[in-house]
C-alpha positions in Angstrom: -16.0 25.4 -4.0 -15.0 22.0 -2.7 -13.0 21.6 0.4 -11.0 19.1 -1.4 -9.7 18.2 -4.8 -8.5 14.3 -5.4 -7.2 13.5 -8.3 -6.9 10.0 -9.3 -9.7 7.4 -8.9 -7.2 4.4 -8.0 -7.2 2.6 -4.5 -5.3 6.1 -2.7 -7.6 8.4 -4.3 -10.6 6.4 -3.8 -9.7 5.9 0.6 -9.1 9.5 1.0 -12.3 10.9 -0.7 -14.0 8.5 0.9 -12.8 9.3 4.4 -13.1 13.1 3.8 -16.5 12.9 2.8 -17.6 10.6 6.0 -15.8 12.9 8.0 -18.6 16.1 6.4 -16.4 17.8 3.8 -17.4 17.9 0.2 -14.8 16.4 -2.2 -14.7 16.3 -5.7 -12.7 13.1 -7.2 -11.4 13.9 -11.2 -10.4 11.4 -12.8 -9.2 10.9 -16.4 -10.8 7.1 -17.7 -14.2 6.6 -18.0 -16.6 5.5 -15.4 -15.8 2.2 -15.0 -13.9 -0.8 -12.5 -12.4 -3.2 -15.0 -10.1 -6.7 -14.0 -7.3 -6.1 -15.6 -5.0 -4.5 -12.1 -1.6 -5.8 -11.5 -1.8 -5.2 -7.5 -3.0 -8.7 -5.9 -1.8 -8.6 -2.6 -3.5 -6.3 0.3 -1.3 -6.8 3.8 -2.2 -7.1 6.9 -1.7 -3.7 8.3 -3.6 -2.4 5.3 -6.5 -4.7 6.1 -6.5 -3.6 9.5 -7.4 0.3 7.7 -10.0 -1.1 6.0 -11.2 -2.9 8.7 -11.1 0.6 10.6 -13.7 1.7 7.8 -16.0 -1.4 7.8 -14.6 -3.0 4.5 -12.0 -5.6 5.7 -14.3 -8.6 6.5 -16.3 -8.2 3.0 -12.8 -8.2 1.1 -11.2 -10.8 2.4 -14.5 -12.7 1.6 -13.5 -11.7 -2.2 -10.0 -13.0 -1.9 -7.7 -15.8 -0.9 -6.3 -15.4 2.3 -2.5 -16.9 2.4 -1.3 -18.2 5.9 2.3 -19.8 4.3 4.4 -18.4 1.5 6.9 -20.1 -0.1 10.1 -18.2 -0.8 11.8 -18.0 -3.7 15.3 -19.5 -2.5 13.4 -22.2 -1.0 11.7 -22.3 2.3 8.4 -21.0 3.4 7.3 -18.0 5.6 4.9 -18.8 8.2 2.1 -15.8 8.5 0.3 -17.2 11.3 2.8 -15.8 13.0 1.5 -12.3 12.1 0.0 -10.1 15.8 -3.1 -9.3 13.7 -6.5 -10.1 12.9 -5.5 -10.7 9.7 -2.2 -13.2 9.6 -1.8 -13.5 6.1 -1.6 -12.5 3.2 -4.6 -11.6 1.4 -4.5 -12.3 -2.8 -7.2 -10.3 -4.3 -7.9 -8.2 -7.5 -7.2 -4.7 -7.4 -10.4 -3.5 -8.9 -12.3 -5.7 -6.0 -10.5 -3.1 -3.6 -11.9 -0.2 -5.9 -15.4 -1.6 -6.2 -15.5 -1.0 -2.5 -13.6 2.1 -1.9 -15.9 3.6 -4.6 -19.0 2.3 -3.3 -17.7 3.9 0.1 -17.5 6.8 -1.3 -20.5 7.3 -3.4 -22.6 6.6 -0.1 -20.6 9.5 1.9 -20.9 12.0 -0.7 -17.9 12.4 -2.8 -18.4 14.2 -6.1 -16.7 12.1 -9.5 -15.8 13.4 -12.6 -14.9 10.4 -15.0 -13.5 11.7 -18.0 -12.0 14.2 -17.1 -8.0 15.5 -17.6 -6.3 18.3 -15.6 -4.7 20.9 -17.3 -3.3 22.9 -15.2 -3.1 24.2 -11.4 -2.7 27.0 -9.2 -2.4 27.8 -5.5 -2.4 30.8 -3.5 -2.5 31.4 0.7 -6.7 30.6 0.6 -6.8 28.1 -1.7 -6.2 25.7 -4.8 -7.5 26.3 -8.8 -7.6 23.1 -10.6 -8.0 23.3 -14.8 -9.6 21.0 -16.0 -10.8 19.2 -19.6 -13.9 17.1 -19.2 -16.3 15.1 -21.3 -19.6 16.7 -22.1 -21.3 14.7 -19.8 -19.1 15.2 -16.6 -19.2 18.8 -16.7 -21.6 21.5 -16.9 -20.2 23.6 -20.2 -18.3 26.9 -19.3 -16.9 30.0 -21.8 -13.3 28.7 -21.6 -12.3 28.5 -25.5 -9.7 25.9 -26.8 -11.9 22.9 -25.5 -11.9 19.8 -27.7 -15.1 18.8 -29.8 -17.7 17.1 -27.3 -15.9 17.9 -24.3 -15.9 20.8 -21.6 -13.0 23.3 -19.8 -14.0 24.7 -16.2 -12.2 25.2 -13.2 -13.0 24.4 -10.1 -12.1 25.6 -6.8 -11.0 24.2 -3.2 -8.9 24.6 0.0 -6.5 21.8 -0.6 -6.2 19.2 -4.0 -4.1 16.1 -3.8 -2.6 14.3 -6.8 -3.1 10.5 -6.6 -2.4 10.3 -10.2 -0.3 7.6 -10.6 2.8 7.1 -12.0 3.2 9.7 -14.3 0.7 12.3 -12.4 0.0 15.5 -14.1 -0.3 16.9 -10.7 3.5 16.5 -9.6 4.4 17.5 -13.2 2.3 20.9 -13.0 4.1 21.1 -9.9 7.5 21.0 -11.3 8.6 18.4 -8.6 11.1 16.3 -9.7 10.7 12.4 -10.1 14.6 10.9 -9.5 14.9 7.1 -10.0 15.3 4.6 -12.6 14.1 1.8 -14.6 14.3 -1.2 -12.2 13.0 -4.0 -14.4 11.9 -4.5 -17.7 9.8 -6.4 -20.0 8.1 -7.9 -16.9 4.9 -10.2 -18.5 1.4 -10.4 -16.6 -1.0 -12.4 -17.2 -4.3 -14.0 -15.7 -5.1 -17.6 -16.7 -6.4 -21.2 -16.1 -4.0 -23.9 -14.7 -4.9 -28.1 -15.9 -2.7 -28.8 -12.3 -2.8 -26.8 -9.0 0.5 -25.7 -7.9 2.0 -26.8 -4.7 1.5 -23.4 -3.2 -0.8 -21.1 -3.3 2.0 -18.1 -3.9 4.8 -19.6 -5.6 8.3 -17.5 -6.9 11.5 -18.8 -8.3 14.0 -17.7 -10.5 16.0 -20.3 -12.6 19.7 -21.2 -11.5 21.2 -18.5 -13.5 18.5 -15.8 -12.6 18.1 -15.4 -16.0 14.3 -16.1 -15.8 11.7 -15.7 -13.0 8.3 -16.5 -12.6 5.2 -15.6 -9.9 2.0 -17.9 -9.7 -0.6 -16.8 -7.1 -4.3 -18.3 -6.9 -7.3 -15.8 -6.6 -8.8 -18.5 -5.1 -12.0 -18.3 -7.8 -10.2 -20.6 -10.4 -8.0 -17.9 -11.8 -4.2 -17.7 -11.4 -1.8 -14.6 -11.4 1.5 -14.7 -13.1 4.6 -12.7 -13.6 7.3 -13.6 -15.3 10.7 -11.8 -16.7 13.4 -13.3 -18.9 16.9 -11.5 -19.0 17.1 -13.0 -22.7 13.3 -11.6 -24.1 14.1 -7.5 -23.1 11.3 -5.4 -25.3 9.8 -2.4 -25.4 6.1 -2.1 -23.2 4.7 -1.9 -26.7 5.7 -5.5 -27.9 3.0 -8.0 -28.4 3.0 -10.5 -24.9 1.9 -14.0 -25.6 1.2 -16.9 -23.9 3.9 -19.4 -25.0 6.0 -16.4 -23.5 4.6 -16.9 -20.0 4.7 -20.5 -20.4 7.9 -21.1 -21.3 9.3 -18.4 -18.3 7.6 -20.5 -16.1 9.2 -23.8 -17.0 12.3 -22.1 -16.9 11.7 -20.9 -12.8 9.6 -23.0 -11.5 10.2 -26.5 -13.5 6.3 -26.3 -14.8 3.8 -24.1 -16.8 0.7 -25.9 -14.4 -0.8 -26.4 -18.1 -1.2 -22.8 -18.0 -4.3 -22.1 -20.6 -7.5 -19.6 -21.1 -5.8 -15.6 -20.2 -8.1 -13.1 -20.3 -5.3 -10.7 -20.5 -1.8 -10.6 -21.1 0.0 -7.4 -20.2 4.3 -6.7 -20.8 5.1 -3.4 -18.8 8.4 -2.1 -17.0 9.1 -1.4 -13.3 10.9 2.2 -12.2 12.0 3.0 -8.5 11.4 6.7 -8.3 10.4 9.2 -5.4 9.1 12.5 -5.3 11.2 14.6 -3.0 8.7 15.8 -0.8 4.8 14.8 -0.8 3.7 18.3 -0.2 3.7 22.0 -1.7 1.8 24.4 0.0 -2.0 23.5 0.0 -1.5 20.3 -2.7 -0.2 17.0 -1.4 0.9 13.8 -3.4 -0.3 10.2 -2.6 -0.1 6.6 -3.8 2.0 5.9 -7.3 2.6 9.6 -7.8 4.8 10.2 -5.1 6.5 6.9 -5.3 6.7 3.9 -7.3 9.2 0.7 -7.2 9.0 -2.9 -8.3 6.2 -5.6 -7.5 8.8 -7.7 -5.1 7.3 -7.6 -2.1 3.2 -6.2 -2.8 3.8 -3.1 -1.2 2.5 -0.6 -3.7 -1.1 -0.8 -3.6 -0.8 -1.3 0.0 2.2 1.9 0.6 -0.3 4.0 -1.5 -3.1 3.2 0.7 -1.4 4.2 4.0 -0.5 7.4 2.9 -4.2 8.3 2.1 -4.8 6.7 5.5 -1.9 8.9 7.2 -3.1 12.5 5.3 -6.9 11.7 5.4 -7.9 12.5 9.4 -5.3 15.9 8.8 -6.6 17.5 6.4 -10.0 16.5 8.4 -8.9 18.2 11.4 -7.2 21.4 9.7 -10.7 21.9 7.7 -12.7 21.0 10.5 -10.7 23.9 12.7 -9.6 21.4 15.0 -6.1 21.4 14.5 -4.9 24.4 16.9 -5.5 27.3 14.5 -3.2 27.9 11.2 -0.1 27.7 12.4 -0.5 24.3 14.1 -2.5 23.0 11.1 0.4 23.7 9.1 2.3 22.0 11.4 0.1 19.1 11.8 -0.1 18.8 7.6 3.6 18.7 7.2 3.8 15.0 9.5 2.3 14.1 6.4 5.6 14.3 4.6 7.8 13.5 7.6 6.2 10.5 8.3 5.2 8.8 5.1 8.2 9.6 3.0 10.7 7.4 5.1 7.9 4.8 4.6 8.0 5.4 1.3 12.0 5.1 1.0 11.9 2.1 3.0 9.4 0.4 0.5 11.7 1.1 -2.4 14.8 0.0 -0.6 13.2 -3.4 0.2 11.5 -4.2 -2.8 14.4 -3.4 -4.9 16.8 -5.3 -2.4 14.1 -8.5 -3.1 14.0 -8.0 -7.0 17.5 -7.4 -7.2 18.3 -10.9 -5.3 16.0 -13.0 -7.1 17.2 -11.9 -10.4 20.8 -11.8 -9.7 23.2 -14.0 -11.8 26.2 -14.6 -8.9 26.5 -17.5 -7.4 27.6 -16.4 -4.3 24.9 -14.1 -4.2 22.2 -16.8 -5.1 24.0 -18.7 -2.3 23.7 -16.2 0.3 20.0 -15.5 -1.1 19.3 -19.8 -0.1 21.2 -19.3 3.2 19.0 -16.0 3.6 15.9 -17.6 3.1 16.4 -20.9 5.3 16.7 -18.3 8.0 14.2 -16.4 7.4 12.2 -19.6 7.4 13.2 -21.4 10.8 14.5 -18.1 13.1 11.7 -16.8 14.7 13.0 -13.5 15.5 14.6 -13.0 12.3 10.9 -14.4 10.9 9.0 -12.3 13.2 11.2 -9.0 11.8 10.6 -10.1 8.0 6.5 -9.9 9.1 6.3 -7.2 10.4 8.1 -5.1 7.8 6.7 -6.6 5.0 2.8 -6.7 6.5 3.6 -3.3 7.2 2.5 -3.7 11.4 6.2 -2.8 12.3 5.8 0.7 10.9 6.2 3.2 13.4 6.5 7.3 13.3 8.7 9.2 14.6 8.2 10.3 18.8 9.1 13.3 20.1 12.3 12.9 22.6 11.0 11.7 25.9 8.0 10.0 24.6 6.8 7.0 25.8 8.2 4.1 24.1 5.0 3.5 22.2 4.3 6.4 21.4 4.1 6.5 17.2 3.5 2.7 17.0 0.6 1.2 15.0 -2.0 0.0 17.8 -3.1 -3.9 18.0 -7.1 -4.2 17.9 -7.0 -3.9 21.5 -10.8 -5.7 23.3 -12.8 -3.4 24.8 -15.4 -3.1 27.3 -18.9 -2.8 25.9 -19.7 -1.6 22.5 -17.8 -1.5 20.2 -16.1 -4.7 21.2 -12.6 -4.1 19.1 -10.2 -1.3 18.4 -10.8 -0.8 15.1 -14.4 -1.1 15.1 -14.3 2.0 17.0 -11.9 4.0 14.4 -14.6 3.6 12.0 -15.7 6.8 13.6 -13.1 8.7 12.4 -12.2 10.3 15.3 -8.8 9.9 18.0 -9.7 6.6 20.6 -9.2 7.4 24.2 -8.4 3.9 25.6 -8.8 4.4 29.7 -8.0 1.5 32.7 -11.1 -0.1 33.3 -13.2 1.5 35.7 -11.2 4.4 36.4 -12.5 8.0 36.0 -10.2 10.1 37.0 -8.9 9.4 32.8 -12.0 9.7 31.5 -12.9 13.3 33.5 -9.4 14.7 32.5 -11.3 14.8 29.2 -14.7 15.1 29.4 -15.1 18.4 27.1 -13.1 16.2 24.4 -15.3 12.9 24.6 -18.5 14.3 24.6 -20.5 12.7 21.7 -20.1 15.6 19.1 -16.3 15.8 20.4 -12.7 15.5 18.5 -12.3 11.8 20.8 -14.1 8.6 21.3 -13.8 7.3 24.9 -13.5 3.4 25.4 -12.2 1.5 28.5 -9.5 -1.8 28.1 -11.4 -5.6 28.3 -8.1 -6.1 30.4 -7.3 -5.8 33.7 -4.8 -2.9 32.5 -3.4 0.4 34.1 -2.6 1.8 30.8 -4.0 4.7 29.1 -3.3 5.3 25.3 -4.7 7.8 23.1 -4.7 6.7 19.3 -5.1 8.5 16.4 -7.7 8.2 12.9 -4.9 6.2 11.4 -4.9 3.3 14.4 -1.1 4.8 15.5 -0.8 5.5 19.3 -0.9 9.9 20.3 0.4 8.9 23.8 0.4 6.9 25.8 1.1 6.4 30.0 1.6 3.1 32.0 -0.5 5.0 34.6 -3.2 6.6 35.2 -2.3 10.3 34.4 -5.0 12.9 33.9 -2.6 16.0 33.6 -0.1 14.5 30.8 -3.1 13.7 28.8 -4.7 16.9 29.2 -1.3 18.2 27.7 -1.6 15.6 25.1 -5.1 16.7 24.0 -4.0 20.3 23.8 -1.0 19.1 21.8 -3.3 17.1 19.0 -5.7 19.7 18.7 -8.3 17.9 21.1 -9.1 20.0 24.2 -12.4 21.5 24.6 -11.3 25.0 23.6 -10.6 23.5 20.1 -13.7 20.9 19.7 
């Protein structure tokens, strides 16, 4: 019996195995296709928050070595957003193939344990109060044969057993289906055309959007930075089925029609048409089975935040279900408790990811002038307004997302933590998440914080004691995820021993 089911071996999937099984639980990871990474992804864009998570589990550095890191991005009503700007290790945007943020999430998880099954389908699941039952329908070689009947030639049924499963499935996930959770939403776009190719001439940009006057036709050219080019392209006059053949003259000609040039667009090594739905699962958890990634919500490309939403949430539920199955979450009652911030804090995330990329792909496509006006008018401000530039950031990079604080709290209390410096080793913030464990970030030099939770920051304890590089009177406690517990402005031993007790942390529960 595992203590975890995942199911789905796309970026979501892959993070959360991966941290479960660093953290000491065994996880098996089912997934349908066969064992393989291929090139052909339509994510290209990883933000800066969710670099900063993967920088919290040692990847960041060697992906963004993989990709092309984007400081300026031009925007489609004209105008350019400046990313430097960006409070982060990581001010940019990073354009990078999906399946190079696989590769390392899988090889992540292979070294801390995680169990795959390529191949293999579910079928069907069940829960009760001790535990989850997950059908499934594997290939001969993923699975050991078992005296289920009804299985197909060369392939396998079995079920196998754990505490919790999570679905992150995808779009159409067979785990929100068996759980008869509804999927409201709608089509969004249509007929939208990717491709991967050569360019004869290098765009002026490195990212580079438009739509034609009329918004009848727009286009997307990003640089991997290794000689290939993304595009996307959409024509309110060529609306067909996903099935329909996808050509190049189709991409070249949308192209011309946005952005005034094709680049002498040439070589794809694959073409793709597909359509776009903005849909969201009502709640991301039932009992001991959770939803992550694409099956709990999907919307349209504008933006990048897909990929990058999905990852977050397996970020957010990861170090939970760690601390419920590692009986440091308060007993039952509190674990429950402690699992269901899962829902209340990544579903508004969730919304506000398909509010804004639908806002985007709604404006760039729009056929009103006064809208296309007010679009320009938007964009110059977003351009040259600092404030207004540093809000468009922060939303988009996903650094401006903070959860909900209890009444009373300090002000940043639920806010994602900078890489703060820090005394000694490790040097950085997130260098010392990769531990897994809640960051105790005390004044320097004083020890009246550090004693207040001795039992917690022993070395086989719940929290990871570091002191501020700064000369700094603040204490902060930050969780797994690199969002801030609590925090104080002062030195104060007894409201963080309350705090500990709160999050599961005092020595009673280590």
């Amino acid at each position: 019996m595992a203590d975890v089911i995942v199911v789905g071996a796309g970026p979501s999937g892959l993070l959360l195995a991966g941290d479960l099984a660093a953290a000491g639980h065994s996880v098996t990871l089912v997934e349908r296709r066969a064992e393989r990474v291929g090139n052909l992804t339509r994510a290209l864009v990883v933000h800066a928050r969710t670099l900063e998570l993967l920088d919290a589990r040692g990847l960041a550095d060697e992906l963004v070595a993989c990709g092309n890191p984007v400081r300026k991005a031009r925007l489609p009503a004209g105008g350019s957003l400046d990313l430097s700007r960006l409070r982060s290790r990581f001010p940019f945007i990073l354009v990078v193939g999906q399946y190079e943020v696989e590769r390392l999430l899988e090889r992540r998880a292979r070294e801390a344990g995680v169990g795959f099954l390529y191949g293999t389908e579910v079928t069907g699941l069940r829960q009760d109060a001790d535990g989850v039952e997950v059908d499934v329908d594997a290939a001969a070689d993923a699975a050991e044969p078992d005296e289920g009947a009804g299985a197909r030639p060369g392939r396998h049924r079995r079920t196998l057993l754990a505490s919790y499963a999570v679905g992150a499935d995808g779009a159409s996930s067979i785990v929100r289906r068996t759980l008869g959770l509804p999927f409201p939403g709608s089509a969004v776009i249509s007929s939208m055309v990717l491709a991967d190719v050569r360019l004869a001439e290098e765009p002026p940009a490195p990212i580079l959007a438009d739509a034609d006057a009329e918004g009848g036709t727009f286009a997307l050219i990003a640089t991997f930075g290794d000689g290939w080019y993304r595009v996307m392209s959409w024509s309110r006059d060529r609306q067909l089925p996903d099935s329909a053949p996808a050509g190049l003259d189709e991409v070249r000609e949308n192209a011309r029609r946005a952005l005034g040039s094709d680049y002498g667009m040439h070589s794809p090594r694959w073409i793709s048409r597909f359509h776009s739905d903005e849909r969201q699962v009502p709640h991301y958890r039932v009992g001991r089975v959770f939803l992550a990634g694409d099956a709990a919500h999907v919307h349209s490309p504008a933006g990048g935040l897909g990929m990058n939403t999905g990852l977050q949430d397996s970020a957010n539920l990861s170090w939970k279900l760690s601390a419920v199955l590692g009986g440091r979450a308060g007993g039952r009652v509190l674990g429950d408790a402690l699992l269901d911030t899962y829902d209340s804090e990544r579903h508004p995330v969730g919304a506000a990811a398909l509010r804004a990329s639908g806002t985007l792909i709604r404006l760039a496509l729009t056929g009103s002038r006064p809208l296309r006006g007010l679009l320009t008018a938007g964009a110059r401000l977003v351009a040259h307004a600092h404030p207004v530039t540093d809000r468009a950031l922060t939303r988009v990079s996903g650094i401006g997302i903070a959860y909900p604080a209890p009444r009373g709290a300090h002000p940043l209390t639920g806010r994602r933590a900078p890489d703060l410096v820090l005394r000694g080793t490790p040097g950085r913030l997130y260098e010392a998440l990769r531990a897994g464990r809640f960051v105790l970030v005390g004044p320097a030099g004083n020890a009246a914080v550090r004693e207040s939770a001795r039992e917690s920051v022993r070395p086989d304890g719940p929290v990871l004691y570091a002191e501020s590089a700064r000369n700094s009177h603040r204490t902060l406690l930050i969780r797994p995820d690199g969002h801030i517990a609590w925090a104080s402005n002062h030195p104060d031993p007894s409201g963080l021993r309350r705090a500990l007790t709160e999050w599961g942390l005092a020595g009673s529960h280590s």
